[in-house]
N, C-alpha and C positions, 0 to 999 in steps of 0.2 A: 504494500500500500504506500509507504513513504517513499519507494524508488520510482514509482507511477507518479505521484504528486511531486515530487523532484523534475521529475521530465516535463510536467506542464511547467515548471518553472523554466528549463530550459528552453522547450521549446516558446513560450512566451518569448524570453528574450532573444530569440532568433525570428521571431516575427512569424510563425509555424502555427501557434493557436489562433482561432477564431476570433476577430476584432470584439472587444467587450466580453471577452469570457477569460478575465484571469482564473485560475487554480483558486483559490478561496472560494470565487461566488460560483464555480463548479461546483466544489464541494456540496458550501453550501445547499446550492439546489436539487445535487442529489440524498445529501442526510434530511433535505426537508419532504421533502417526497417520500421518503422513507417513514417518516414520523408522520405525514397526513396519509399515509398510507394508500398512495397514489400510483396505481401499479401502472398505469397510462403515462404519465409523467416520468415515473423512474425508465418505463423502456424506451420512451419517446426522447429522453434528454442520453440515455445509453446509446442510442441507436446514432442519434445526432454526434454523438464525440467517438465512435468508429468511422462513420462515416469522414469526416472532418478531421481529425484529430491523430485518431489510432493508427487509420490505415497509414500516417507518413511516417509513424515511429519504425526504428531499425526492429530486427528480429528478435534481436536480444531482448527488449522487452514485452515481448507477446505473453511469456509468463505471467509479466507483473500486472497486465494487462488483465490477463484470464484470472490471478489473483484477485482484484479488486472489484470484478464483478463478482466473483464467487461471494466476496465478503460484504458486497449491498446487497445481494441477496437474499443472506443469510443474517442481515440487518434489518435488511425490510420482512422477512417472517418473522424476527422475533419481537419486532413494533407490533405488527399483529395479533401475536401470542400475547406481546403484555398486555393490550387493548383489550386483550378477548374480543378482537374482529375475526370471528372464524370464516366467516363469508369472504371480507378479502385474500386470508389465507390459503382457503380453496381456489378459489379465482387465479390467485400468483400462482398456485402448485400445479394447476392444471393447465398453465400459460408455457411454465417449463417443462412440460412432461410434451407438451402440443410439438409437433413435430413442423407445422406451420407457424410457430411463433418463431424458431429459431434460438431457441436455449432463451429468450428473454423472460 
């Protein structure tokens, strides 16, 4: 997670990320998504920094990459869990198991 957020800091200063999207208000917006438990928003703003973002990282961090989805992931069910939103919980499990979602 810190070597991923490292590299939006790098790439930032090499002019590589998204005009108006430093690393903070990235973050930000995906731990808040995470907390309003907004499974639309979490893949939609994921989807947007692979597209944008991801694909021009080197290979070497495709790990760190696949790390820090695994670990919003596994952020966003346990917002769930602590909410006792089971409904969204289902919804996100059945999103990643969906073969048309594409692991989102």
């Amino acid at each position: 997670f810190d070597r991923c957020l490292a590299s939006f800091d790098t790439a930032l200063a090499a002019d590589i990320a998204p005009p108006g999207a430093p690393p903070r208000r990235v973050a930000k917006r995906l731990l808040a998504a995470c907390a309003r438990r907004d499974r639309a928003a979490l893949c939609d703003t994921w989807r947007f920094l692979e597209r944008r973002f991801f694909s021009r990282l080197d290979e070497r961090l495709a790990e760190a990459v696949a790390a820090l989805w695994a670990a919003l992931r596994k952020h966003f069910m346990c917002m769930c869990a602590f909410a006792g939103d089971t409904a969204a919980l289902t919804a996100f499990l059945q999103g990643v198991l969906s073969p048309e979602e594409g692991g989102a």
